[in-house]
VEXMI-623739 format. One record per atom (N, C-alpha, C, O): residue number from 1; atom name; z, y, x. Coordinates in Angstrom, 2 decimals, always signed. Each point is the difference from the previous one (the first is absolute). Layout:
residues N
<k = NUM a = CA zz = Z yy = Y xx = X>
...
***
This chain:
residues 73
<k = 1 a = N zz = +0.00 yy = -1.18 xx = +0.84>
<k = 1 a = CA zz = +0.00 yy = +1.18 xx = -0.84>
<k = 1 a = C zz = +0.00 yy = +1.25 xx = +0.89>
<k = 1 a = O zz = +0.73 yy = +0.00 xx = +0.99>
<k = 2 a = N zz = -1.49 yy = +1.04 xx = -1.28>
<k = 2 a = CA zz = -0.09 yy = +1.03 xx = +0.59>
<k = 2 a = C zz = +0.91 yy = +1.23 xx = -0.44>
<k = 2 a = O zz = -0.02 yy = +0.38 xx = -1.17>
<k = 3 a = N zz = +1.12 yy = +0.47 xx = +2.46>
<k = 3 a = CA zz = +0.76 yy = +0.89 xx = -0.64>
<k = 3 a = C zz = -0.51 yy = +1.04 xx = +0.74>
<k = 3 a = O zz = -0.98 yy = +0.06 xx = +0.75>
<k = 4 a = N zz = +1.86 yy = +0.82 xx = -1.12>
<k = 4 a = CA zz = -0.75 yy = +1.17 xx = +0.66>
<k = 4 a = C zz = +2.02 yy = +1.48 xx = -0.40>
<k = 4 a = O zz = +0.83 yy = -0.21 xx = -0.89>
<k = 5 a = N zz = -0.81 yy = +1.22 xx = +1.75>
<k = 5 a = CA zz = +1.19 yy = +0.59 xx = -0.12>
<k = 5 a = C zz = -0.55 yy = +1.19 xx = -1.24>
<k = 5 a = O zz = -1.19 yy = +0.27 xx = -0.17>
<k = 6 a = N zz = +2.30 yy = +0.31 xx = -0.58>
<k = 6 a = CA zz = -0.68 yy = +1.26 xx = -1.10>
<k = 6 a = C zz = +1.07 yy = +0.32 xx = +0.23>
<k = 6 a = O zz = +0.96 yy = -0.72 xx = +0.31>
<k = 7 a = N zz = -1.03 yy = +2.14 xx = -0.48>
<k = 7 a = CA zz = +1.14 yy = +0.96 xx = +0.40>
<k = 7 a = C zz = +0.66 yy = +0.38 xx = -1.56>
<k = 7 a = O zz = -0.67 yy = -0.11 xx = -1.03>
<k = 8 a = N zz = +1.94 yy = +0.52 xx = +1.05>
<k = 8 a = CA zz = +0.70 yy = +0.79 xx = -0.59>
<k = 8 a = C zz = +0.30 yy = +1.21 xx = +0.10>
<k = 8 a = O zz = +0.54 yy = +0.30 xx = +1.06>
<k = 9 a = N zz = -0.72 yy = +0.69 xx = -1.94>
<k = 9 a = CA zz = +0.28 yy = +1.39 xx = +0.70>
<k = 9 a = C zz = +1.44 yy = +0.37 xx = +0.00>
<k = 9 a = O zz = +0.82 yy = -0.83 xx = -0.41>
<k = 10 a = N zz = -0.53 yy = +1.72 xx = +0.72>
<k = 10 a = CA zz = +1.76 yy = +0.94 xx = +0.19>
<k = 10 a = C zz = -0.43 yy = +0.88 xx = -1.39>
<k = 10 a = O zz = -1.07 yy = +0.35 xx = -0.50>
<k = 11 a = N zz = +2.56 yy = -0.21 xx = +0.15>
<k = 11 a = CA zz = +0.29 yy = +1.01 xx = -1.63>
<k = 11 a = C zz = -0.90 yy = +0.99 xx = +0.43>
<k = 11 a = O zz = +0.01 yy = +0.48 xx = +1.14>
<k = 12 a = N zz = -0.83 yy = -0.15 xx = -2.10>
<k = 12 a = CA zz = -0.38 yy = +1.04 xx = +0.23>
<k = 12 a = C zz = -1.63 yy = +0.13 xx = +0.84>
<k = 12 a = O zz = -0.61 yy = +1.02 xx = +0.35>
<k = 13 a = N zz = +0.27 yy = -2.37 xx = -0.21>
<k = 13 a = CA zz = -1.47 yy = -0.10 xx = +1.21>
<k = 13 a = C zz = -0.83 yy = -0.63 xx = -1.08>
<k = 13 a = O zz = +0.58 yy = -0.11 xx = -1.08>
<k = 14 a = N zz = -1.93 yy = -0.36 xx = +1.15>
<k = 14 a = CA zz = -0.82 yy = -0.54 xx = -0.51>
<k = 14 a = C zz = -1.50 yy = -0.08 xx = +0.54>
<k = 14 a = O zz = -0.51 yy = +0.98 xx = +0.53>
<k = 15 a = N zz = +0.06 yy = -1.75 xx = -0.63>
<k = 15 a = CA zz = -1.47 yy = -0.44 xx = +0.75>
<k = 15 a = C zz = -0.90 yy = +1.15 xx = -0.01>
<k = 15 a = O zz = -0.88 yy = +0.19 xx = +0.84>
<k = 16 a = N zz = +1.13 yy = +0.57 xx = -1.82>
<k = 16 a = CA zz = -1.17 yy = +1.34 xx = +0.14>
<k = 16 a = C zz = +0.57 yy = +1.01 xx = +0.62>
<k = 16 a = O zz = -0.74 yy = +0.98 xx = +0.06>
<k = 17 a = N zz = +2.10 yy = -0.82 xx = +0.58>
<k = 17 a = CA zz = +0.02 yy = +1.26 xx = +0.70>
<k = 17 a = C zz = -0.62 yy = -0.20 xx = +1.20>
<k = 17 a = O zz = -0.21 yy = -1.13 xx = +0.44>
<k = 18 a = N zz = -0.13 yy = +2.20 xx = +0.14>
<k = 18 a = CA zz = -0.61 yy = +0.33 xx = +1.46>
<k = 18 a = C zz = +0.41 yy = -1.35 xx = +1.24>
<k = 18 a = O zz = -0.64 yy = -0.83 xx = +0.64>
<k = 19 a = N zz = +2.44 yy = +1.33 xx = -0.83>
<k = 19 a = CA zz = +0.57 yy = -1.04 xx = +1.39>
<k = 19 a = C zz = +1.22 yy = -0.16 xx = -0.78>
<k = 19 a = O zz = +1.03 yy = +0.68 xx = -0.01>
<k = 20 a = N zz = -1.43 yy = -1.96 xx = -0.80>
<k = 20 a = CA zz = +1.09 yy = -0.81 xx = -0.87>
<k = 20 a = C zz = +1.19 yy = -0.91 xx = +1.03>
<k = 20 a = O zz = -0.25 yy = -0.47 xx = +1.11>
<k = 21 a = N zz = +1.37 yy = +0.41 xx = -1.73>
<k = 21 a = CA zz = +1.51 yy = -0.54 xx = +0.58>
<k = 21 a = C zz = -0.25 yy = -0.88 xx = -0.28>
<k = 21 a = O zz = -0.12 yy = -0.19 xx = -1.22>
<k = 22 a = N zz = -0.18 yy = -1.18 xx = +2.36>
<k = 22 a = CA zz = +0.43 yy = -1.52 xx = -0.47>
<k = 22 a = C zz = +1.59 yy = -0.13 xx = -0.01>
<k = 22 a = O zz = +0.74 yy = +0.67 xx = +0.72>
<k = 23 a = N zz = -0.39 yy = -1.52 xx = -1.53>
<k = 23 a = CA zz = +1.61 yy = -0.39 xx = +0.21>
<k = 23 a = C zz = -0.29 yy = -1.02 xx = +0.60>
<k = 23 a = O zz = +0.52 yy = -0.22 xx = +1.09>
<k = 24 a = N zz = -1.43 yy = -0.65 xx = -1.64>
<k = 24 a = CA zz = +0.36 yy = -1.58 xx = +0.54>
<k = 24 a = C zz = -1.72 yy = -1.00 xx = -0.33>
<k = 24 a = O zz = -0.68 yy = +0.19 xx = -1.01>
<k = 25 a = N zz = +0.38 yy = -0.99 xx = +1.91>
<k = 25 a = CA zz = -0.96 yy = -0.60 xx = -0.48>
<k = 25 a = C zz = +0.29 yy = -1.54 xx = -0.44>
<k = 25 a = O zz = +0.57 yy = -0.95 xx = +0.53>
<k = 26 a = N zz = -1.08 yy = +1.11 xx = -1.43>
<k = 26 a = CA zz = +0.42 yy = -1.64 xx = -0.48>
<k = 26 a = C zz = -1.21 yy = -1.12 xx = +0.09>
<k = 26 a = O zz = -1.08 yy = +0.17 xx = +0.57>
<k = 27 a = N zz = +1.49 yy = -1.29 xx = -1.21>
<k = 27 a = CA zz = -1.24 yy = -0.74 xx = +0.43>
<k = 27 a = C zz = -0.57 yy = -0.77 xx = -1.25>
<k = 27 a = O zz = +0.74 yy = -0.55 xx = -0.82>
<k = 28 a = N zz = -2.00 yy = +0.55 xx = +0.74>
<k = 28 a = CA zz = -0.40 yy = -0.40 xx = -1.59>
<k = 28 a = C zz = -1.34 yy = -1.21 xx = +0.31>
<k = 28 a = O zz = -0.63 yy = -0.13 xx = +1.05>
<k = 29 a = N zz = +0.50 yy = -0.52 xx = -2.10>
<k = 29 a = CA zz = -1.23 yy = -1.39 xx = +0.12>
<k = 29 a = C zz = -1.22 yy = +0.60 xx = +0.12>
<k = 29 a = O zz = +0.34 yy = +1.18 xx = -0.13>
<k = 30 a = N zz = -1.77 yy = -1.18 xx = +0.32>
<k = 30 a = CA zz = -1.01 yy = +0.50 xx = +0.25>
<k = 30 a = C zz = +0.22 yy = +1.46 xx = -0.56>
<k = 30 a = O zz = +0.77 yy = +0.69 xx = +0.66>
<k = 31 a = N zz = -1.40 yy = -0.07 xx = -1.89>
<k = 31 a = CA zz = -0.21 yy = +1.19 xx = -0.29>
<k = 31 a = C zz = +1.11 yy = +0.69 xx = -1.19>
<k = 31 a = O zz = -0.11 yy = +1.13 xx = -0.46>
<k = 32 a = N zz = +1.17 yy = -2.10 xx = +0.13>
<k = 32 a = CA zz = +1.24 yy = +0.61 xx = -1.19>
<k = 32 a = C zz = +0.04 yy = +0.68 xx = +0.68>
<k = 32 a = O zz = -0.45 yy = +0.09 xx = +1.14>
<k = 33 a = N zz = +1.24 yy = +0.74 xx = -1.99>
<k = 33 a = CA zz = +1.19 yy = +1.18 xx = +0.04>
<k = 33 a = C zz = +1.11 yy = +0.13 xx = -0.39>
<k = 33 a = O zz = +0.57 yy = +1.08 xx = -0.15>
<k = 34 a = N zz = -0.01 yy = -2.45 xx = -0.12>
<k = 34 a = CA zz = +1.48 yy = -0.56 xx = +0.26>
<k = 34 a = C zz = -0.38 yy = -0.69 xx = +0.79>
<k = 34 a = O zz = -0.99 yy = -0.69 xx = +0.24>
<k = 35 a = N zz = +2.56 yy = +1.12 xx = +0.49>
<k = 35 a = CA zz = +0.00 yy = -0.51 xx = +1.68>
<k = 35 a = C zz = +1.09 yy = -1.29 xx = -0.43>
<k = 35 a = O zz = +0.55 yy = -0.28 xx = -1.07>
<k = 36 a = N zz = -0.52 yy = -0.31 xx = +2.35>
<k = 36 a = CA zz = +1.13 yy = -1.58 xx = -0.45>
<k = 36 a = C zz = +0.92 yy = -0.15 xx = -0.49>
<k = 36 a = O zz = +0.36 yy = -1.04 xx = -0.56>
<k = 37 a = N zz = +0.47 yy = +2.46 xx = +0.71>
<k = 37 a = CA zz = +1.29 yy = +0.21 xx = -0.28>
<k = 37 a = C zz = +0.37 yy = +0.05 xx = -1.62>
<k = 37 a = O zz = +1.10 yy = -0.26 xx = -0.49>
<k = 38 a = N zz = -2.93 yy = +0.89 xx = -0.58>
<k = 38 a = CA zz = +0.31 yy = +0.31 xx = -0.67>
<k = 38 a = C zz = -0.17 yy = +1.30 xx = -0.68>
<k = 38 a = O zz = -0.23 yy = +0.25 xx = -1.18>
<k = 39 a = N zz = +0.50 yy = +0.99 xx = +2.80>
<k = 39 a = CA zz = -0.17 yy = +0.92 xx = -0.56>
<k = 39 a = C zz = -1.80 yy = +0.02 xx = -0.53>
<k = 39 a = O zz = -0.79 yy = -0.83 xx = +0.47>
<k = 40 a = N zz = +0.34 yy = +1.95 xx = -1.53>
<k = 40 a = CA zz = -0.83 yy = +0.60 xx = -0.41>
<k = 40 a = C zz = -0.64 yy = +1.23 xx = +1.16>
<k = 40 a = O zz = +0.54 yy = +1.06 xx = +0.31>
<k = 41 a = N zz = -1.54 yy = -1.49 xx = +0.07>
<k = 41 a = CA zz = -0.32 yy = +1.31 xx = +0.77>
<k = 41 a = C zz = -1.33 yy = +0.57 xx = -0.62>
<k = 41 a = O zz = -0.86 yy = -0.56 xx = -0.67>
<k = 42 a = N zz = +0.98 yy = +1.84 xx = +1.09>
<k = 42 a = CA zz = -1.83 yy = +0.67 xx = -0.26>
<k = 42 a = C zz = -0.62 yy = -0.18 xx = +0.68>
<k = 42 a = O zz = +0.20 yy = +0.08 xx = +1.21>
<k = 43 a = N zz = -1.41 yy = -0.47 xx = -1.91>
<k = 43 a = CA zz = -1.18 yy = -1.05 xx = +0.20>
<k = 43 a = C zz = -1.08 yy = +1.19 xx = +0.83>
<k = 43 a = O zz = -1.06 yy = -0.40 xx = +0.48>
<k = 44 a = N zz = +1.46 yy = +1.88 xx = -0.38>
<k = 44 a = CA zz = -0.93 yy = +0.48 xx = +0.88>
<k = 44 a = C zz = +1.10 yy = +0.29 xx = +1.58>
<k = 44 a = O zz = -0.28 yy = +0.59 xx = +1.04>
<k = 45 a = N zz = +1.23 yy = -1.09 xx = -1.37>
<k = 45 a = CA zz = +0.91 yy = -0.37 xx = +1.53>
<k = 45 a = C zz = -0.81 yy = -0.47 xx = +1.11>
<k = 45 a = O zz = -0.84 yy = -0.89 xx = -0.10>
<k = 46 a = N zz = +1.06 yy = +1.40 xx = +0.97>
<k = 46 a = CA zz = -0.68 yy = +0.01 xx = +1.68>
<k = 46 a = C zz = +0.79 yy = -1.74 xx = +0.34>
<k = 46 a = O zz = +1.19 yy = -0.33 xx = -0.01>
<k = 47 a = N zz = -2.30 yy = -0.37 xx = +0.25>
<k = 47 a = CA zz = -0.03 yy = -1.19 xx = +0.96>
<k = 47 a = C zz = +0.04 yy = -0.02 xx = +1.17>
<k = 47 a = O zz = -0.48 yy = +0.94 xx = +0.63>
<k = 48 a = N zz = +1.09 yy = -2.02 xx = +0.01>
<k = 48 a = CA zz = -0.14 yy = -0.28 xx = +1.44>
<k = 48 a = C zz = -0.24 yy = -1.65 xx = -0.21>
<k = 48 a = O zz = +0.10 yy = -0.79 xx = -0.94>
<k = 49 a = N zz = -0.48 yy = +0.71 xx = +2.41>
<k = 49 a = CA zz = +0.14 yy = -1.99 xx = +0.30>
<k = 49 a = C zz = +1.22 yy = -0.30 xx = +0.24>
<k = 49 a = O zz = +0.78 yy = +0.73 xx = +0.59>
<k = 50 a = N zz = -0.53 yy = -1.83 xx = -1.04>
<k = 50 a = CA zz = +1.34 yy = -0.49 xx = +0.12>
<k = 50 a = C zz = +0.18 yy = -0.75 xx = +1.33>
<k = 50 a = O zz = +0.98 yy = -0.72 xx = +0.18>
<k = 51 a = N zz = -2.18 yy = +0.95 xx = +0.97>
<k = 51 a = CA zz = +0.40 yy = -0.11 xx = +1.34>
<k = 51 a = C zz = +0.79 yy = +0.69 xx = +0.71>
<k = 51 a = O zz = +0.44 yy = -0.33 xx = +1.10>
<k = 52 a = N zz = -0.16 yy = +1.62 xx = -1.87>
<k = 52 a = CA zz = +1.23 yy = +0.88 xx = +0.00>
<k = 52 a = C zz = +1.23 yy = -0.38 xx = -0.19>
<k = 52 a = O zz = +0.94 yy = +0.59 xx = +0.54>
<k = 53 a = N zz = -0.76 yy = -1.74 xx = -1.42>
<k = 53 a = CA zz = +1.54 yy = -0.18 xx = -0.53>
<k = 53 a = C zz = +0.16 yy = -0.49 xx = +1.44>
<k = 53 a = O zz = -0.98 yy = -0.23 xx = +0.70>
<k = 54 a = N zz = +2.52 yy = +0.05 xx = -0.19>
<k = 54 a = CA zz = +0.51 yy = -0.65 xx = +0.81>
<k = 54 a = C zz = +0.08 yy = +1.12 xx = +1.52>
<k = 54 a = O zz = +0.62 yy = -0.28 xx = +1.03>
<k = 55 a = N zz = -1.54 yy = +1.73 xx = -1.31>
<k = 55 a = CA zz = -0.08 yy = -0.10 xx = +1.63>
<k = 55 a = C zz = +0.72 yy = +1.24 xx = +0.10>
<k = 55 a = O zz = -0.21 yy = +0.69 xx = +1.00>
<k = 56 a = N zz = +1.17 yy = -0.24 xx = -2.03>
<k = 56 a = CA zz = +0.59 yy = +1.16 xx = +0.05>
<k = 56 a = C zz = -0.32 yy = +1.61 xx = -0.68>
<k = 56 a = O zz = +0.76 yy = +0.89 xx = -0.41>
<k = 57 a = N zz = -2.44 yy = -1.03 xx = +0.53>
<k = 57 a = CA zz = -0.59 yy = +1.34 xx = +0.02>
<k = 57 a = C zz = +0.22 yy = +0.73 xx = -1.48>
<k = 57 a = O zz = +0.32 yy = +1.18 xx = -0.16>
<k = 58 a = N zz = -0.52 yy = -1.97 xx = -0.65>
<k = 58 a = CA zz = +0.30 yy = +0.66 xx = -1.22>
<k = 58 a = C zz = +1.52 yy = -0.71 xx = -0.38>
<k = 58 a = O zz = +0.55 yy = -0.77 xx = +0.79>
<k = 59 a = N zz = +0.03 yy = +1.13 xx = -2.10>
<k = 59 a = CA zz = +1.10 yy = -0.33 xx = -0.56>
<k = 59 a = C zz = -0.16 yy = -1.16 xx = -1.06>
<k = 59 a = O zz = -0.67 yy = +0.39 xx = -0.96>
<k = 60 a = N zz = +0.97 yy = -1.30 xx = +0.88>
<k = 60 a = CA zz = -0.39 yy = -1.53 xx = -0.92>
<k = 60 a = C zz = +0.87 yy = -0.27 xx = -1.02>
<k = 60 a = O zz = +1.10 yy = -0.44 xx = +0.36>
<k = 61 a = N zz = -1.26 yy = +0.56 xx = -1.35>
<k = 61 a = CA zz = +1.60 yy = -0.60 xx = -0.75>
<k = 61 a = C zz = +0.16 yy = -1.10 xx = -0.13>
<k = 61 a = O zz = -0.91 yy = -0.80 xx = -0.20>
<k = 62 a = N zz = +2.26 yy = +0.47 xx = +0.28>
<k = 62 a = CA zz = +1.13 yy = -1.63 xx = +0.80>
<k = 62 a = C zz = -1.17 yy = -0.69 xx = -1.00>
<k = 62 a = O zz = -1.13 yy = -0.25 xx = +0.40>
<k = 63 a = N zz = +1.52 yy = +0.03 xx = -1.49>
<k = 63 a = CA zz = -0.08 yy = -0.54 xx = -1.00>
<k = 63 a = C zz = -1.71 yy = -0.76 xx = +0.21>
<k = 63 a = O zz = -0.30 yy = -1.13 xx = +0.36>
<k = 64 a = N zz = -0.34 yy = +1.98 xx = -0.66>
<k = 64 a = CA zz = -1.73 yy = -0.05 xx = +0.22>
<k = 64 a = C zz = -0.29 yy = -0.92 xx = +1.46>
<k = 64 a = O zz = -0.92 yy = -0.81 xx = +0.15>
<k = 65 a = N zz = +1.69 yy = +1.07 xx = +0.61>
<k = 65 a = CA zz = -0.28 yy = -0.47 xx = +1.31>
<k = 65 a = C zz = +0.55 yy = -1.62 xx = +0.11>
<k = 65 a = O zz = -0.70 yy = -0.89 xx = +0.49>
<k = 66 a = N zz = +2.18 yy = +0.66 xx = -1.07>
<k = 66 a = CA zz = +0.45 yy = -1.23 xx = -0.25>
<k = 66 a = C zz = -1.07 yy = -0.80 xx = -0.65>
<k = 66 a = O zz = -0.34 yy = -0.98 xx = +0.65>
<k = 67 a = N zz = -0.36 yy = +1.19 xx = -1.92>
<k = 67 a = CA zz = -0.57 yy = -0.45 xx = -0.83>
<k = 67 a = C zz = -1.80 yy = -0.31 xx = +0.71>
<k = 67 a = O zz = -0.84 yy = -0.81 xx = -0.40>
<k = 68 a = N zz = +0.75 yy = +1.68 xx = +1.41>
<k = 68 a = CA zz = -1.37 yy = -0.22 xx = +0.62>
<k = 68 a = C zz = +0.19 yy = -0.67 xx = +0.56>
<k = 68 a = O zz = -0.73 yy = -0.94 xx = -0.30>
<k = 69 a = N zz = +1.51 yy = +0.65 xx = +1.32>
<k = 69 a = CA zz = +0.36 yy = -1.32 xx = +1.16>
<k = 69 a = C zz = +0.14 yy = -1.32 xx = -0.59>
<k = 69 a = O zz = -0.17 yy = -1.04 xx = +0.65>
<k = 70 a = N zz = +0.49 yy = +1.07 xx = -1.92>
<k = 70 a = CA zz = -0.01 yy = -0.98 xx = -0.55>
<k = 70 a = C zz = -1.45 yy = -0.73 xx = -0.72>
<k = 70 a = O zz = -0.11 yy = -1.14 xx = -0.47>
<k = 71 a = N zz = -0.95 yy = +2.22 xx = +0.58>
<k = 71 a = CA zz = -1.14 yy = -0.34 xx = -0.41>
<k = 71 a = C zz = -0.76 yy = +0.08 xx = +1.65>
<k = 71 a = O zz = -1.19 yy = +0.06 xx = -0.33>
<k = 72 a = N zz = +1.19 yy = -0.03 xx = +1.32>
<k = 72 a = CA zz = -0.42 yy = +0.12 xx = +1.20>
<k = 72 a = C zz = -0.18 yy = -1.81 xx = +0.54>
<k = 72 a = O zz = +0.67 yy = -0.99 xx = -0.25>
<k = 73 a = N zz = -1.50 yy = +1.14 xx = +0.82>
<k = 73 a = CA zz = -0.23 yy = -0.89 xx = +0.86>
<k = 73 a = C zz = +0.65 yy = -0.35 xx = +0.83>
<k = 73 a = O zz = -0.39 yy = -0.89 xx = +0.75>
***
């Protein structure tokens, strides 16, 4: 199965401002917008690869990340 990271914004941020606040990126199955955990995210939320999770650079939530390792190879 293919995942991929979608961001969450900070109170107050959202995908259409200029230079939107990630809080946290979570991790979701090919193209949803609920991430593993559950939460609901917006579906025009900024993606990353989830070759990202694990290496520090962005912020991962516990939860999303437990639940990917468990679908990992």
């Amino acid at each position: 199965m293919e995942h991929e990271l979608r961001a969450e914004y900070a109170d107050g941020s959202s995908p259409g401002d200029d230079d939107p606040s990630v809080k946290t990126w979570h991790v979701v199955r090919g193209a949803d917008s609920t991430a593993m955990c559950g939460r609901d995210l917006d579906p025009a939320s900024a993606v990353r690869s989830v070759d990202l999770w694990g290496t520090g650079k962005v912020p991962i939530c516990h939860s999303c990340g437990a639940l990917f390792l468990r679908e990992s190879p």
